[in-house]
C-alpha positions as CSV (number, residue, x, y, z in Angstrom):
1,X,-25.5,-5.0,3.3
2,X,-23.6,-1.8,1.3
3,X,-23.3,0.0,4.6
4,X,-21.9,-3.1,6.6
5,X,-19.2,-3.9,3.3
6,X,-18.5,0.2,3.5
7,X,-17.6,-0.2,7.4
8,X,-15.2,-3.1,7.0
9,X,-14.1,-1.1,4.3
10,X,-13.4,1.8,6.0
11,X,-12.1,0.1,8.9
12,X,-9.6,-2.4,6.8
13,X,-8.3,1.0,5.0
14,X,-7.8,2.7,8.3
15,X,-6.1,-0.2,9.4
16,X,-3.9,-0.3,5.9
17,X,-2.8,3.5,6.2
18,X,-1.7,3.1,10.0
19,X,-0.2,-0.4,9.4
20,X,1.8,0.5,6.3
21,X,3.2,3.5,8.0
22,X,3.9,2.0,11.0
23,X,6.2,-0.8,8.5
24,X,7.6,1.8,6.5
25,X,8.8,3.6,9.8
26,X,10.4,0.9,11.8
27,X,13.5,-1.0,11.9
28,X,13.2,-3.4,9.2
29,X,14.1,-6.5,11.0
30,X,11.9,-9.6,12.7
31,X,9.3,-8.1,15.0
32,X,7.3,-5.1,14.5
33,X,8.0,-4.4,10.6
34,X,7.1,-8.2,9.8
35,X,3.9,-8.0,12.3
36,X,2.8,-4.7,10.9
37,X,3.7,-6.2,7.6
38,X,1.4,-9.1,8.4
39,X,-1.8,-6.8,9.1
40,X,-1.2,-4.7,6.7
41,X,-1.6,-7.3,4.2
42,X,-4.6,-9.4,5.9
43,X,-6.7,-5.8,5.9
44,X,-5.8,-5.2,2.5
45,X,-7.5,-8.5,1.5
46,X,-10.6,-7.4,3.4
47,X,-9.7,-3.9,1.6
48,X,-10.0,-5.5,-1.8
49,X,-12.4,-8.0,-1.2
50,X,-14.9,-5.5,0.1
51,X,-14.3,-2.5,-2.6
52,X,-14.8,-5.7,-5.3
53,X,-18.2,-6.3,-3.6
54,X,-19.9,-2.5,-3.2
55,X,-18.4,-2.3,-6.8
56,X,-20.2,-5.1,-8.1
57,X,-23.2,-3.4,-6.3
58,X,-22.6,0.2,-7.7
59,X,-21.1,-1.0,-10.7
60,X,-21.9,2.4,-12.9
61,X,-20.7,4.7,-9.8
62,X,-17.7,2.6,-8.6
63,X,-16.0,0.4,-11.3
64,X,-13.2,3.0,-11.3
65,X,-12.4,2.5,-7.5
66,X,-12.3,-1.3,-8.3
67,X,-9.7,-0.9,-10.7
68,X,-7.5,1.1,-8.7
69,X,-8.6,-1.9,-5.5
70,X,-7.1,-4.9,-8.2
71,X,-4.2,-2.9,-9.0
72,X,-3.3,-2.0,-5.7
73,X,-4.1,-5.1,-4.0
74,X,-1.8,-6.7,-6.7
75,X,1.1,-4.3,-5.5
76,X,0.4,-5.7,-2.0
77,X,0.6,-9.5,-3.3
78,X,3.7,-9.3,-5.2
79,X,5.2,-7.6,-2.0
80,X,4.1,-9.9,0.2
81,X,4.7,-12.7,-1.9
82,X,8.2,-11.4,-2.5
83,X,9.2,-11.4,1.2
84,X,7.3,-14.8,1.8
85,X,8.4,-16.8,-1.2
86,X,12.4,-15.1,-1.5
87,X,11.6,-14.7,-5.4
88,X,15.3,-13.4,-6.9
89,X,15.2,-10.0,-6.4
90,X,13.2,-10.2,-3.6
91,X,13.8,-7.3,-1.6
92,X,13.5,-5.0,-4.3
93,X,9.9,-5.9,-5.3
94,X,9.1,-6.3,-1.8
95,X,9.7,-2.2,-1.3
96,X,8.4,-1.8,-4.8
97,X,4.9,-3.8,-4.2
98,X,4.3,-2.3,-0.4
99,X,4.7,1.0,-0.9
100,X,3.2,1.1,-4.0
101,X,0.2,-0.7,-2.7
102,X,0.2,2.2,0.1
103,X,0.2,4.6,-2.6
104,X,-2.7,3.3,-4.1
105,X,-4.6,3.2,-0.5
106,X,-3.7,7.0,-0.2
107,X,-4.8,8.1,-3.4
108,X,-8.3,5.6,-3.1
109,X,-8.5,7.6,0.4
110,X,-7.9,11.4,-1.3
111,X,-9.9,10.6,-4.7
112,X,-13.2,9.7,-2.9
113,X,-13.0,12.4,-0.1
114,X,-11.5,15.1,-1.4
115,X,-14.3,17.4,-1.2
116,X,-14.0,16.7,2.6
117,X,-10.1,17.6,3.5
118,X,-9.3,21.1,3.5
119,X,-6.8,22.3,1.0
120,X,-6.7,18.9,-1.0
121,X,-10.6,20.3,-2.1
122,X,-8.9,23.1,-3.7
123,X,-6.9,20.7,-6.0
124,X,-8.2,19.8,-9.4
125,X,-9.2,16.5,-9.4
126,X,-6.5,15.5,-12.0
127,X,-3.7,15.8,-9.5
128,X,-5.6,14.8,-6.5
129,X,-5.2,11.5,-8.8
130,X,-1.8,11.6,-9.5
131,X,-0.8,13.4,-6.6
132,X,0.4,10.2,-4.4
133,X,2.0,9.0,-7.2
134,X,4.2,11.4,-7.7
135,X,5.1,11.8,-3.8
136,X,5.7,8.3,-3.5
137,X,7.5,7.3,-6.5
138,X,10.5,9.2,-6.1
139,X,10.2,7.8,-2.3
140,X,10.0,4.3,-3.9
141,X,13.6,4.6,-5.2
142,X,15.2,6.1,-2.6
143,X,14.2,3.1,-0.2
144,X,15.6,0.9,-2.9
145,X,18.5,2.9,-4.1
146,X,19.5,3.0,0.1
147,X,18.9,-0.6,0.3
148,X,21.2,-1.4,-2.5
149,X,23.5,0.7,-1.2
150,X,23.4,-0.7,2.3
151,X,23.9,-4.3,0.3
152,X,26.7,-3.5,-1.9
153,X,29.1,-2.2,0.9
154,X,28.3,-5.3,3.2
155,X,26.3,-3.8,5.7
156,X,23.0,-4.4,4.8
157,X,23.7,-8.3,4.6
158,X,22.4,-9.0,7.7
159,X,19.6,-6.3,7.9
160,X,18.0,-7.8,4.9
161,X,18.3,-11.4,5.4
162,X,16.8,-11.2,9.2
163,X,13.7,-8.8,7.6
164,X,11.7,-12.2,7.7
């Protein structure tokens, strides 16, 4: 049963890091962004759901990457609740919750097979931690800070009203 869970596993992860960068890259309008969007979030449930299970399983070996699975996967909610549900301030925790959700699928990815990728293996294990976080952040607010930008001159009225 572990090795099925770690397949789907593996496989909803590969389809998370291709998905979210495929998202990230595109137009952000109707089409590709909101159906890359769309499978990017249905394989992070089956990300979540099946790092909560081989957890559960491996409980004294794993309960770390289950934290960083509820954390992440609650990034991915608020995001995708965000865009679904037009909270106020939608927009903004709709960047803030994807691509923070994709950080934590890159540093789940780098933490558990870092002694496999060359030149991440000479890394202490400390940054390969921390490492995403502090690529992506500052990436973060530069997607919102353009946004905002985009918004406040007029232009991005359109753009971000047709992202549905």
């Amino acid at each position: 049963m572990f090795s099925f869970l770690l397949w789907l596993h593996i496989l909803a992860g590969t389809v998370c890091l291709i998905t979210g960068l495929t998202a990230a890259a595109v137009e952000k309008r109707k089409g590709l962004h909101t159906a890359a969007g769309e499978v990017y979030h249905a394989a992070y449930v089956l990300l979540f759901v099946t790092s909560a299970a081989m957890a559960i399983m491996h409980w004294s070996e794993s309960a770390y990457l289950f934290y960083i699975a509820l954390f992440s996967y609650g990034l991915a909610l608020i995001g995708y609740l965000s865009w679904k549900r037009r909270w106020r301030n939608w927009l903004g925790k709709h960047i803030g919750g994807m691509l923070g959700s994709y950080i934590g699928v890159v540093t789940a990815v780098l933490v558990v097979n870092h002694a496999n990728i060359p030149l991440v293996r000479e890394l202490p294990i400390l940054l390969v931690w921390f490492l995403p976080t502090i690529i992506g952040t500052p990436i973060i607010f530069a997607v919102a800070r353009k946004d905002n930008k985009r918004r406040s001159t007029g232009s991005g009225g359109k753009a971000a009203s047709s992202a549905e």
